[in-house]
GULO-557887 format. One record per residue (C-alpha): x, y, z; residue in one letter. Coordinates in steps of 0.02 Angstrom, whole numbers, padded with zeros to 5 digits, always signed. Example, Ala and Ser with C-alpha at 12.3 -4.5 7.8 and 13.67 -1.06 7.14 Angstrom:
BEGIN
+00615-00225+00390A
+00684-00053+00357S
//
This chain:
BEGIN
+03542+04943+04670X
+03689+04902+04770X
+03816+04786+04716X
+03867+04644+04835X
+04027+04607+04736X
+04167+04698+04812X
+04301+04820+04704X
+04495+04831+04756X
+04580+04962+04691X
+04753+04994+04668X
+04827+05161+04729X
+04962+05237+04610X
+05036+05411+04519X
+04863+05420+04434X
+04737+05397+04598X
+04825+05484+04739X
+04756+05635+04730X
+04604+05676+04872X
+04502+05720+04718X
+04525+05583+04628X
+04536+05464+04776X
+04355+05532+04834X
+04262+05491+04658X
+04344+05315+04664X
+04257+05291+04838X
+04104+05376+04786X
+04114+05235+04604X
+04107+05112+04728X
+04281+05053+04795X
+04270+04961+04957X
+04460+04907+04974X
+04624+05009+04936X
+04773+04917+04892X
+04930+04990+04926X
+05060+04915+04802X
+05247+04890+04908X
+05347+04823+04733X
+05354+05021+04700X
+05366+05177+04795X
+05454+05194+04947X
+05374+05207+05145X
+05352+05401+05136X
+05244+05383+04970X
+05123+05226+05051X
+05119+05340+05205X
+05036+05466+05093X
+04932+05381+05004X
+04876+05299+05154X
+04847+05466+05255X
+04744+05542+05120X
+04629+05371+05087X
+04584+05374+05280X
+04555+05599+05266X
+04468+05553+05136X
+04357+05405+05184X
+04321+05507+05338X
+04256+05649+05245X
+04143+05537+05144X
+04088+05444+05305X
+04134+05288+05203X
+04218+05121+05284X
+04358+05073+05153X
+04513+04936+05178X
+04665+04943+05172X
+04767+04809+05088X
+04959+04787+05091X
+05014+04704+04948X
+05208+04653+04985X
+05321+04612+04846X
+05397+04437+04875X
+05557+04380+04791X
+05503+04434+04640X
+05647+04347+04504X
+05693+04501+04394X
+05866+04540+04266X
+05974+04645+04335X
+06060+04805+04230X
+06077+04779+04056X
+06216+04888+03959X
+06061+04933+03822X
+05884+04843+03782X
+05954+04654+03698X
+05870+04627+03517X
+05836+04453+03552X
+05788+04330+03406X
+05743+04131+03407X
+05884+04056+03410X
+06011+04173+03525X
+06115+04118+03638X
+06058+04199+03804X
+06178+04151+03966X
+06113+04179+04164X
+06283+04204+04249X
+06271+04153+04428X
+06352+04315+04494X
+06286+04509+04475X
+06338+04558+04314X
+06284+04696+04193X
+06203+04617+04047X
+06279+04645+03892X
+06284+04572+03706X
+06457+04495+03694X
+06465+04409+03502X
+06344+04424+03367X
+06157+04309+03433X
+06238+04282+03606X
+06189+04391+03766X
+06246+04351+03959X
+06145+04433+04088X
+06143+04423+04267X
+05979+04387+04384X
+05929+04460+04567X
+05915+04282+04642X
+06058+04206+04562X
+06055+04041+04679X
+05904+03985+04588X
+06013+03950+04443X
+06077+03801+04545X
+05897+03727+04550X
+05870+03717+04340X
+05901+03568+04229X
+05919+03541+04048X
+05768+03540+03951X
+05675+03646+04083X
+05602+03868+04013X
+05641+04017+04067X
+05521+04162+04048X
+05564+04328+04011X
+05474+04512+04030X
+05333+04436+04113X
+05308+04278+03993X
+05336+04373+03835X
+05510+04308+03782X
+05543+04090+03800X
+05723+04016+03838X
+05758+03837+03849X
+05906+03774+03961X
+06035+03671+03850X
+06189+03683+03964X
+06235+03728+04136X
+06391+03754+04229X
+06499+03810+04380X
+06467+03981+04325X
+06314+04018+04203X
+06154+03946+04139X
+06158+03934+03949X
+06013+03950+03863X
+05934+03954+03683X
+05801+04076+03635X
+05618+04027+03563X
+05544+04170+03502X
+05561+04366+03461X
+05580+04490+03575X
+05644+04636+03670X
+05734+04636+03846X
+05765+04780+03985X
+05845+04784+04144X
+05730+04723+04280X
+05605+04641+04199X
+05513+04477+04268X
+05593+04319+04242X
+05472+04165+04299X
+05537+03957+04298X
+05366+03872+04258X
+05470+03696+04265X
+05566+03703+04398X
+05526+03690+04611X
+05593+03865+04673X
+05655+03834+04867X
+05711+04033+04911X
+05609+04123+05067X
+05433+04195+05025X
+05480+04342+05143X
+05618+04427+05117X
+05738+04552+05202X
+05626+04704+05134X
+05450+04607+05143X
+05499+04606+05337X
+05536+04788+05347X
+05383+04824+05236X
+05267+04701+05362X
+05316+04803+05505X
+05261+04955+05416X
+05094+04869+05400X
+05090+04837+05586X
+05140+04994+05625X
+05022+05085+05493X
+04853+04966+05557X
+04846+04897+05351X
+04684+04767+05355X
+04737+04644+05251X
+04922+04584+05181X
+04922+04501+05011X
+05081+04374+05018X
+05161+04360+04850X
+05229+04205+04781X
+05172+04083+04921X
+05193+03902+04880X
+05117+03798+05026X
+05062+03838+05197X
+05227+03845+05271X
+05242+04016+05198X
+05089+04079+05272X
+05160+04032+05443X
+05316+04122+05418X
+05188+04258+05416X
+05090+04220+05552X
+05255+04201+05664X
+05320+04367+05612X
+05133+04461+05661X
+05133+04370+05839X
+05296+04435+05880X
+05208+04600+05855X
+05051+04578+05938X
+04979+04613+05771X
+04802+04564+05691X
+04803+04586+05497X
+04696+04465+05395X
+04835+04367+05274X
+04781+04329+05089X
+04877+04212+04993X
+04916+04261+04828X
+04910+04109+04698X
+05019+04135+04558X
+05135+03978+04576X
+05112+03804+04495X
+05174+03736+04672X
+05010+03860+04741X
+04884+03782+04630X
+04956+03608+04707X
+04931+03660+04869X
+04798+03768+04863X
+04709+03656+04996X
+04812+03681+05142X
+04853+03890+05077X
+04673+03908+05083X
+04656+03800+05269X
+04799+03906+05324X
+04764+04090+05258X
+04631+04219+05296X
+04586+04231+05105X
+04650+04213+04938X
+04706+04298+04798X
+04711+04247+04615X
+04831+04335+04533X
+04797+04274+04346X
+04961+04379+04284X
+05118+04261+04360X
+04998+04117+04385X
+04979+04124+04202X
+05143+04106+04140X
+05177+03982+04268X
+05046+03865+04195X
+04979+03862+04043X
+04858+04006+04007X
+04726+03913+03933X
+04705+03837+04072X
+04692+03993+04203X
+04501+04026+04176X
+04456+03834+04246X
+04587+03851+04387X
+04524+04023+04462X
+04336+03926+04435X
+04410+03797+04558X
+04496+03910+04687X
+04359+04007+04700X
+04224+03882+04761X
+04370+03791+04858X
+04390+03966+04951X
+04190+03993+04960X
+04170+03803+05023X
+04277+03861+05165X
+04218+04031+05211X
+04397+04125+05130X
+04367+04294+05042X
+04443+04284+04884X
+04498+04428+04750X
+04495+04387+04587X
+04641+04487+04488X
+04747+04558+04339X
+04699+04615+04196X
+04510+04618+04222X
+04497+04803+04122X
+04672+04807+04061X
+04623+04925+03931X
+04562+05053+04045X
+04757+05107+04088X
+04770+05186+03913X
+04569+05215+03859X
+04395+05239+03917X
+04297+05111+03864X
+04348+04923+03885X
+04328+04785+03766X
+04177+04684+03771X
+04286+04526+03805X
+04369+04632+03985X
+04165+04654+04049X
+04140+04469+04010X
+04315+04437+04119X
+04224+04528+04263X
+04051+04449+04236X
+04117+04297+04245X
+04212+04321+04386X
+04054+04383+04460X
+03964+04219+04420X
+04111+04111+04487X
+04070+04185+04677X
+04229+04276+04689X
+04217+04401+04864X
+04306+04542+04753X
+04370+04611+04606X
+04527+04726+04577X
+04613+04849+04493X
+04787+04862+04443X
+04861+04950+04309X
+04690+05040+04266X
+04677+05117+04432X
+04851+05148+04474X
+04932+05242+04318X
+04790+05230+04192X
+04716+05372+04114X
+04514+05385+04210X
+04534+05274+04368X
+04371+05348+04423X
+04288+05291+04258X
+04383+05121+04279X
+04286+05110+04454X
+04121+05149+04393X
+04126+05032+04228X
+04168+04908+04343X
+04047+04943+04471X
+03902+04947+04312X
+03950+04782+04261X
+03962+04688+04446X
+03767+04776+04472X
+03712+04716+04293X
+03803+04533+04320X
+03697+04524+04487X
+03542+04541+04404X
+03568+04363+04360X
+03679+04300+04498X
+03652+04114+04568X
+03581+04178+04737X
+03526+04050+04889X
+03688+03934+04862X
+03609+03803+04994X
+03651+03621+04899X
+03819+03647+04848X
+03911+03685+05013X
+03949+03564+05152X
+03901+03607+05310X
+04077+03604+05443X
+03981+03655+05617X
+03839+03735+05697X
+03868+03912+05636X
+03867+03856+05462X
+03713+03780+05483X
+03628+03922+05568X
+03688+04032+05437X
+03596+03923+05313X
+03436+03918+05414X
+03466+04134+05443X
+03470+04148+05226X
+03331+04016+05182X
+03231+04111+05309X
+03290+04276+05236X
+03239+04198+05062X
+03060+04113+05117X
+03002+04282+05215X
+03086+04385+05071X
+03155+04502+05222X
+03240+04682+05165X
+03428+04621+05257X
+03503+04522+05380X
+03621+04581+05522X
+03740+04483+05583X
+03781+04533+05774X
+03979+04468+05751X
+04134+04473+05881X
+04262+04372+05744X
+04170+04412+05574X
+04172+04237+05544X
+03981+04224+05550X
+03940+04355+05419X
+04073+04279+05312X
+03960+04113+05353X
+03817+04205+05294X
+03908+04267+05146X
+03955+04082+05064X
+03783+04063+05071X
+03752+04218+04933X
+03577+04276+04982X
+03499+04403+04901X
+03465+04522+05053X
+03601+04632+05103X
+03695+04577+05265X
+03736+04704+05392X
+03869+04665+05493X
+03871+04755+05689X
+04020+04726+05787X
+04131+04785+05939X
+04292+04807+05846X
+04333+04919+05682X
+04451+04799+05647X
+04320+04646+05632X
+04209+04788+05532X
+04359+04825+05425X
+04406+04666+05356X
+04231+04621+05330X
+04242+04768+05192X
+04307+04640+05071X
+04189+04509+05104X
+04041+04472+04968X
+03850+04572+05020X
+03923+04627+05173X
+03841+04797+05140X
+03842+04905+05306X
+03944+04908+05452X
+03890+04947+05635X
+03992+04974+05775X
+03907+04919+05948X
+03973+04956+06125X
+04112+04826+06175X
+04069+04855+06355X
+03897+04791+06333X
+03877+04615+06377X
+03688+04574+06387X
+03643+04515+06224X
+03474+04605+06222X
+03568+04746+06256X
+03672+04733+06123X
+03563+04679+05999X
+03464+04842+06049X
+03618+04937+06015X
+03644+04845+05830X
+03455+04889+05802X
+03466+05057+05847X
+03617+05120+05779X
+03575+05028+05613X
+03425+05131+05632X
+03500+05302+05656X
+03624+05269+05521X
+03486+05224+05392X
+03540+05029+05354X
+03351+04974+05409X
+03177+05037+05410X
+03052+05026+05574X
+02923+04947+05450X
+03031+04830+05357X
+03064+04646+05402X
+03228+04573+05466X
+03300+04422+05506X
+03432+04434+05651X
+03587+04318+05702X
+03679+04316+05870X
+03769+04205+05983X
+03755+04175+06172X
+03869+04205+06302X
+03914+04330+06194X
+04092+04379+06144X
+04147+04211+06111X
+04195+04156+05940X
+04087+04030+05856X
+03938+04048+05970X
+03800+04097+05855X
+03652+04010+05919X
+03515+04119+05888X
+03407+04181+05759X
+03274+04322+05778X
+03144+04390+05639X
+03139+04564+05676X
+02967+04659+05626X
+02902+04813+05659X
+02853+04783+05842X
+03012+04692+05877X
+03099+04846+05802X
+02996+04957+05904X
+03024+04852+06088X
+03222+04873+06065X
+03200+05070+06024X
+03124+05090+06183X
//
């Protein structure tokens, strides 16, 4: 059985090997994810160059995504790890200092964004190391932040530092995410994950920066702000997909409340035809065993169920201890989940314009005449991705003139097979006989199976899709000929 649920796996120390990098394809990874908050150019242009020999090798189509840092808020250089304990003093200093304990329960530290220090107010928290460690502001001045400590804990030098309370106004896109875009550009990445993003402005930023390079790379909005979850309407309007990246997101609300809120972004992003990864922690326990907890499957079941396009790897794939095996238990669960998966989603979705409707006809017909697949003859994508929000239970094959419209439809839910057709082919029965018979030679359908078929006309122009053929064995048979 194949799964239609997509995996995203992140490349680090423990995957980069060919060897390793070839089981995780073979386990069933569909998208790489190339992690720029570590390593430097040379190390992603590795990685990168062995992923593509390697993909090659295996004949397999895999993405690429760039996942660019942000302004991620971290401490700067402490002297030596702070004991903290509820009650300590703990003081921000608005300049780059070295932290350092400096009287019995009182620590000063200093912060790589220290301007966002202007933007707290008494009363509001401070999270430290990634949520573990609570601060509440009590006093601030000219030249520090002062701050009381709520609970236990133990504090390096750069380690995350989030502000749940307060409105952060600092660029998404900073000095290095620039440099590390034009990398992407350079390096033909598929998809750039945007950390950090709080409304749609920041996705234009974006935009801006890949027009000024002639550049096409899908952008996927990671969600991990409060501000994000506010906004998540225009983000998802404005982006090419969506991330929910349950890590930040859930220090930055309440965690309790994450599982409902990745529930909602996911059917807001499959109402309006946006991939979206669900993310963090899904096997967590994979980075340091083999087998995950019962709880970590359910995480990805569910995740399953919600309708999410993908699910990814972080941690587990990039320095834990099997990422192959982290792949494959992954890959068990998404084919077991599907077993039971709420195929035929035809009531809950509005229909927006005539390709969305004639991707609903192209499923219920798939469904009714219980056809083998459906392929989606696409110049954009966007009409598989149509066909996707509507979850049917036949495979879609997707045949297109551009690798790059092939590419980013790697990420996209039961998007299954890939065909390239000849660009320079403008007749639509000609290219439909081209879709027919390379999916033919490269084994995606069978002369004696049933298929339904979508297309537009005059073809090459975006949103055209007008047409929809059942293909049977005779059809089959007059476009081999």
């Amino acid at each position: 059985m194949i799964k239609k649920t997509k995996i995203v796996a992140t490349v680090g120390p423990a995957s980069q090997s060919k060897e390793v990098l070839k089981q995780m394809i073979i386990n069933g990874v569909n998208v790489f994810r190339l992690n720029f908050s570590h390593g430097t150019h040379e190390y992603h242009q590795n990685n990168l160059s062995t992923i593509r020999e390697v993909a090659k090798e295996l004949g397999a189509r895999v993405g690429i995504l760039q996942d660019i840092s942000g302004p991620k808020i971290r401490t700067l250089e402490l002297k030596e790890p702070f004991e903290l304990k509820s009650g300590d003093r703990l003081d921000f200093y608005k300049e780059h200092i070295i932290g350092e304990k400096i009287a019995p329960n009182h620590y000063k530290l200093g912060i790589n964004h220290p301007e966002i220090l202007d933007m707290l107010k008494i009363g509001e928290y401070i999270y430290l190391y990634d949520g573990s460690i609570r601060a509440i502001v009590v006093k601030i001045s000219d030249d520090k932040v002062e701050s009381v400590i709520e609970n236990d804990g133990f504090l390096s030098s750069n380690k995350g530092i989030n502000f749940p309370n307060t409105r952060i106004n600092i660029d998404v896109i900073t000095t290095k995410d620039k440099d590390d875009l034009l990398w992407g550009i350079e390096n033909n990445v598929d998809f750039l994950a945007i950390s950090f993003v709080q409304n749609a402005h920041d996705i234009d930023e974006v935009k801006q920066i890949l027009a000024q390079n002639n550049a096409k790379i899908a952008i996927f909005a990671k969600i991990e702000k409060f501000d994000a979850v506010e906004n998540i309407d225009e983000i998802i309007k404005t982006s090419d997909g969506i991330m929910v990246a349950r890590g930040d997101l859930g220090i930055e609300v309440p965690y309790f409340k994450v599982p409902n809120i990745q529930k909602q972004i996911i059917f807001k992003a499959n109402q309006a035809s946006k991939p979206v990864i669900t993310a963090t922690q899904m096997l967590f326990s994979l980075a340091k065993t083999k087998n995950a907890t019962r709880a970590e499957i359910s995480d990805v079941a569910n995740a399953v169920l919600d309708g999410t396009d993908a699910v990814m790897l972080s941690e587990e794939s990039a320095v834990g201890i099997d990422p192959a095996n982290a792949v494959d238990i992954m890959a068990k669960t998404i084919i077991e989940t599907e077993k039971n998966y709420p195929y035929n989603k035809f009531s809950i979705f509005d229909d927006f314009d005539e390709t969305d409707i004639m991707m609903r006809s192209s499923v219920h017909l798939a469904r009714d005449l219980n056809v083998n697949a459906l392929i989606a003859l696409t110049s954009s994508g966007k009409s598989a991705i149509k066909m996707a929000r509507y979850r049917p239970n036949a495979s879609i094959i997707a045949a297109a003139h551009s690798e790059k419209t092939l590419n980013f439809l790697s990420i996209v839910w039961g998007v299954n097979a890939a065909v390239l057709v000849d660009g320079d082919k403008r007749d639509l029965t000609d290219l439909i006989k081209d879709a027919v018979n390379t999916s033919l030679k490269q084994g995606f359908i069978d002369k004696d199976k049933t298929y339904i078929l979508t297309a537009g006309f005059p073809t090459g122009v975006e949103g055209s899709c007008n047409l929809i053929r059942l293909l049977k064995k005779e059809q089959i048979e007059y476009y081999l000929r």
